[in-house]
C-alpha positions in Angstrom: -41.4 -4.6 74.7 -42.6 -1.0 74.1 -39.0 -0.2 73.4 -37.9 -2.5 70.9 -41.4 -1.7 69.1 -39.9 2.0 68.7 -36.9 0.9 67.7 -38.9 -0.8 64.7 -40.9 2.1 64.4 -38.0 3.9 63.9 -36.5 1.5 61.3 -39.8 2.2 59.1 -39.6 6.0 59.6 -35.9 5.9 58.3 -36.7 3.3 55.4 -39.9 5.9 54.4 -37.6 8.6 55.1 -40.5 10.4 56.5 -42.5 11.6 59.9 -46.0 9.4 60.4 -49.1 11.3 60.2 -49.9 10.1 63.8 -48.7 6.9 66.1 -50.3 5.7 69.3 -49.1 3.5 71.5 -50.9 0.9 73.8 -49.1 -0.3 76.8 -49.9 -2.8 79.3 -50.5 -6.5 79.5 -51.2 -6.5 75.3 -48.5 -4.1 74.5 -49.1 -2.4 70.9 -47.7 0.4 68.4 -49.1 1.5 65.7 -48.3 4.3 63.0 -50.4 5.7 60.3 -48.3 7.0 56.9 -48.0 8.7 53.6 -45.6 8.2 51.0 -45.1 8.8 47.2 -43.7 6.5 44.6 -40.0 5.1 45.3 -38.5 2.2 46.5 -37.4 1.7 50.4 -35.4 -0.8 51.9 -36.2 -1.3 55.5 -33.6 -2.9 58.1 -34.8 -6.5 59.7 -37.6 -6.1 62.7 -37.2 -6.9 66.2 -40.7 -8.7 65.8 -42.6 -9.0 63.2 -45.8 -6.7 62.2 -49.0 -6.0 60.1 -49.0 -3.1 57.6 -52.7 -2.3 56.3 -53.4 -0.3 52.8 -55.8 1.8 54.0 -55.9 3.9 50.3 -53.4 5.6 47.4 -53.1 3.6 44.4 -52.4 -0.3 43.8 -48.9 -1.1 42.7 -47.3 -1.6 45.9 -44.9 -4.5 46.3 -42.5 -6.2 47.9 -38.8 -8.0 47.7 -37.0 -10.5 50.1 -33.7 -11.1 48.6 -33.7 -10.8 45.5 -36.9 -12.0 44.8 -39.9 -9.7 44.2 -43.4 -10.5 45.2 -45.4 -11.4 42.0 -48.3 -9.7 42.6 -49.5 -6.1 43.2 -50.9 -4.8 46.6 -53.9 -2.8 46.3 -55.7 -0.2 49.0 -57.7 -2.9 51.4 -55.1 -5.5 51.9 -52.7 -6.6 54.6 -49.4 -7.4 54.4 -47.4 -9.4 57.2 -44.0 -8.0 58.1 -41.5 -10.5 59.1 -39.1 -9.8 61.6 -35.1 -10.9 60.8 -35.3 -10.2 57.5 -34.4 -7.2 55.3 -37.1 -6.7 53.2 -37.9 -3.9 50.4 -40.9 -2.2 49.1 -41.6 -0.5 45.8 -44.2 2.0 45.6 -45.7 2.8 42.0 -48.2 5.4 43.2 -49.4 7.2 46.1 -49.4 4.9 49.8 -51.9 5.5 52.4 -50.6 3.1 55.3 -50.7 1.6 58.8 -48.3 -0.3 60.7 -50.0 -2.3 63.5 -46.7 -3.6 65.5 -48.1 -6.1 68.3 -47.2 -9.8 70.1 -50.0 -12.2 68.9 -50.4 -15.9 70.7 -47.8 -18.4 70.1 -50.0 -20.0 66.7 -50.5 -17.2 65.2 -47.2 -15.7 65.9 -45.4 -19.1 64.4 -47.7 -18.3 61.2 -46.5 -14.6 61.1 -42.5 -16.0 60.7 -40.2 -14.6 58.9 -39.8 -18.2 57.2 -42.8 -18.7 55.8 -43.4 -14.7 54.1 -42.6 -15.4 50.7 -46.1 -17.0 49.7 -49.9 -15.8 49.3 -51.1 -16.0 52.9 -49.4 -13.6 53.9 -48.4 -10.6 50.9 -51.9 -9.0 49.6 -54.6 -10.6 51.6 -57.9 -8.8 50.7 -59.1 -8.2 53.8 -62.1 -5.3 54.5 -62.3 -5.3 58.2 -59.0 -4.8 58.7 -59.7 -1.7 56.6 -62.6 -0.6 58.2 -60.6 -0.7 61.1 -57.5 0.4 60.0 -59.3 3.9 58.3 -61.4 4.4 61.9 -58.2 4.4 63.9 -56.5 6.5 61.6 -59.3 8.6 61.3 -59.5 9.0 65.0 -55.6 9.8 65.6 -56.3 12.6 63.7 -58.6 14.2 65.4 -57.5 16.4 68.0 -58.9 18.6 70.7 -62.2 16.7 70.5 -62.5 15.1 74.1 -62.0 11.5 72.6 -61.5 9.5 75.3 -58.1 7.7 74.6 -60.2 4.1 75.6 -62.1 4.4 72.0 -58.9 4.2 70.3 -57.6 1.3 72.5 -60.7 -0.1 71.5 -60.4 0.3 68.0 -56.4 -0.7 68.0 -57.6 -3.5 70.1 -60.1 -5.5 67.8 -57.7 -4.5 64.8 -55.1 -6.7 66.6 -57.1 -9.3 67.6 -58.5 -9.4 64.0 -55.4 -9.9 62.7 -54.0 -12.3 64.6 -57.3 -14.5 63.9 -56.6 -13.6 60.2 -53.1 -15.5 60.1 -55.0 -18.4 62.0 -57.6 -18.5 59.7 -55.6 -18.2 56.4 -53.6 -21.3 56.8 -55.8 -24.2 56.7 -55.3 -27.3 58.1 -53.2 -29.6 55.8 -54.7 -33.5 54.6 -52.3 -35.3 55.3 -52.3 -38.3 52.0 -52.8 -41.2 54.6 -56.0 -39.2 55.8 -55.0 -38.5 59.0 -56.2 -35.0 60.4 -54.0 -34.2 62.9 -50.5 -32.7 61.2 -51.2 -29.3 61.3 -48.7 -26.3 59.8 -49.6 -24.0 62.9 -49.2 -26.7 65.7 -46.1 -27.6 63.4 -44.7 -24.4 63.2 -45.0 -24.1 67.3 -43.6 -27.0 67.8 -40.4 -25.6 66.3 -40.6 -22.4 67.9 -41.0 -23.4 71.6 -37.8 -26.6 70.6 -36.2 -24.4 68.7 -32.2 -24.8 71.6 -32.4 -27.9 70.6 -32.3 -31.1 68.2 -35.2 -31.3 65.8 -35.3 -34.5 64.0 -37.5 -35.7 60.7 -38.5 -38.7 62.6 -39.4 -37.1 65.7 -41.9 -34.6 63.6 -43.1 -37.4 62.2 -43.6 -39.3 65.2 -45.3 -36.5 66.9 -47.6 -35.7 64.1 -48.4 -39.6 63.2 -46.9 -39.0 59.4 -44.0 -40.4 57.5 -41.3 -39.6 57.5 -41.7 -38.9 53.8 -44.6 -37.2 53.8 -43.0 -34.7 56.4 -40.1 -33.8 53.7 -43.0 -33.6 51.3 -44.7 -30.7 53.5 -41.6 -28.7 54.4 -41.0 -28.5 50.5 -44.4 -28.0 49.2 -45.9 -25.4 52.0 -42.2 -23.9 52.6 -40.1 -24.9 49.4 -37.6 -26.1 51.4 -36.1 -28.9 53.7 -37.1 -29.1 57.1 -33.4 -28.8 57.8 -33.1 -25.8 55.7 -36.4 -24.3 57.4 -35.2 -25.1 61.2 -32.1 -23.3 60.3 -33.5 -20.4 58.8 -35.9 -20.1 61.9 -32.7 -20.5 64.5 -30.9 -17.5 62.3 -34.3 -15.7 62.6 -35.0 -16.1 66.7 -30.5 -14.9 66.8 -31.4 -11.8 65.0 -34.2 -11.1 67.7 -31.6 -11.7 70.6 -29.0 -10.0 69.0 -31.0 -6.7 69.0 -32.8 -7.5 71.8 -30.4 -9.1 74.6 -26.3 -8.5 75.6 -25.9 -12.4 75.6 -22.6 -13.5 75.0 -22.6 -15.2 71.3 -21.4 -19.2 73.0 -24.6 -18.9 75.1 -26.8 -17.2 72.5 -25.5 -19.9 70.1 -26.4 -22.5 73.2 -29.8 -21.2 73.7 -30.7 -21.5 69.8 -29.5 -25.2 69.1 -26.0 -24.4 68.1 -23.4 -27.1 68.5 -20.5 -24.6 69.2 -20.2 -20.8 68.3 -18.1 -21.0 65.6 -20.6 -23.3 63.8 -23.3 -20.5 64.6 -21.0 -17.8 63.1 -20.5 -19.6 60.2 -24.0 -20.3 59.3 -25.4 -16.7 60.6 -23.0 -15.1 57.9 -23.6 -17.8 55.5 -27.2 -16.5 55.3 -27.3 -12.9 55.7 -23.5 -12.2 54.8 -22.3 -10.7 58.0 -21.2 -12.3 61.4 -23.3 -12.2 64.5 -20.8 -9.4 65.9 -21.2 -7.0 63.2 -24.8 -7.6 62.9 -25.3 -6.9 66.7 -22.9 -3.7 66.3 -24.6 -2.2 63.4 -28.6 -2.6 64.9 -26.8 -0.7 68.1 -25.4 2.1 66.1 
């Protein structure tokens, strides 16, 4: 795991085109990475994670942004918000000022982790979050990284990258509330939704069987998927099966038929053509440019 967080950490230090003030790395059963930056006004474009990640403003000037696409975020980041990274996707920031950052790079619970995916970025839970413990936190381990030759003992840094993650990962929890379902049922909720998808995702994922499983119509599924997602559920499943290939594509030496297999793919060719469709390159020359 360690590894392909470097290799993320590296795609941020060539999209910043810069060194990081400090990084530390936590390894063990929790495995985290996490980098502390500086950069002046410009705009970067950063290659697709491995996994996704947590960026914190810890200070400079509001005016930071994003882009997905084409499409730029509509509002401004300020010093003492989070961002969530998403992995799979190419993504771009522009910087109108000075950037005082940390990257917190780290594999949350299955929930939380649904909620940090790459398909459900583009909306306000997850671009400018005003959030001031994660800045308290975020400023006190990059406070501490810089100190050296102080006997710190390395375990008050764990300690402090420790409750950052675990802050965060209650903070995507927490900012997606449960959704009322118009029959008044209380049980469809996005993040069991969402996890639902992510541990079926090699296979068939039907409307009615959401439904079924949720105790919803039909109706009111399609209704969610567009409102929460603005799309289909069949557009979202197939966005999130094109996200999970770009993770094994960096990540594994799978042969694309079993990849394809182990995705919900009826055939490799149909995975092909709807892996270029979306990011405008085929599954081999995606796989052979992240290994360059």
């Amino acid at each position: 795991m360690l590894e392909l967080f470097q290799r993320d950490f590296d795609y941020v230090r060539h999209a910043l085109s810069t060194e990081p003030v400090a990084r530390y790395v936590i390894d063990g059963d929790r495995p985290a990475m996490l980098g502390h930056w500086r950069k002046h006004v410009g705009i970067f474009d950063m290659a697709p994670l491995a996994h996704c990640a947590v960026a914190v403003l810890l200070g400079g000037k509001a005016g930071t942004r994003y882009r997905v696409g084409d499409r730029w975020s509509e509002r401004d980041a300020a010093p003492g918000s989070t961002q969530f990274i998403p992995a799979g996707r190419r993504i771009a920031w522009q910087i109108n000022g000075e950037l005082d950052l940390l990257t917190v790079q780290f594999i949350p619970s299955g929930p939380a982790r649904a909620l940090m995916a790459p398909a459900v970025f583009i909306d306000e839970l997850q671009f400018a979050v005003a959030d001031p413990l994660s800045l308290a936190l975020g400023l006190a381990v990059a406070n501490e990284l810089e100190r050296t030759g102080d006997g710190l003992s390395p375990n008050h840094i764990r300690a402090l990258a420790d409750a950052l993650c675990s802050h965060l990962e209650v903070k995507a929890l927490r900012q997606s509330p449960a959704v009322q379902p118009s029959s008044g049922r209380q049980s469809f909720r996005k993040a069991a939704l969402l996890e639902f998808i992510e541990k079926n995702i090699e296979r068939s994922i039907e409307v009615d069987e959401i439904a079924r499983l949720f105790d919803v119509s039909p109706s009111y599924v399609f209704r969610f998927f567009k409102s929460e997602f603005g799309m289909t559920p069949h557009a979202f499943i197939t966005r999130a099966r094109v996200d999970r290939a770009c993770v094994l594509l960096q990540s594994t030496s799978v042969q694309l038929a079993e990849l394809a297999d182990q995705i919900g793919f009826a055939s490799q060719s149909h995975f092909s053509l709807v892996f270029k469709r979306h990011l405008g390159e085929t599954p081999q020359q995606y796989r052979q440019r992240r290994h360059l």
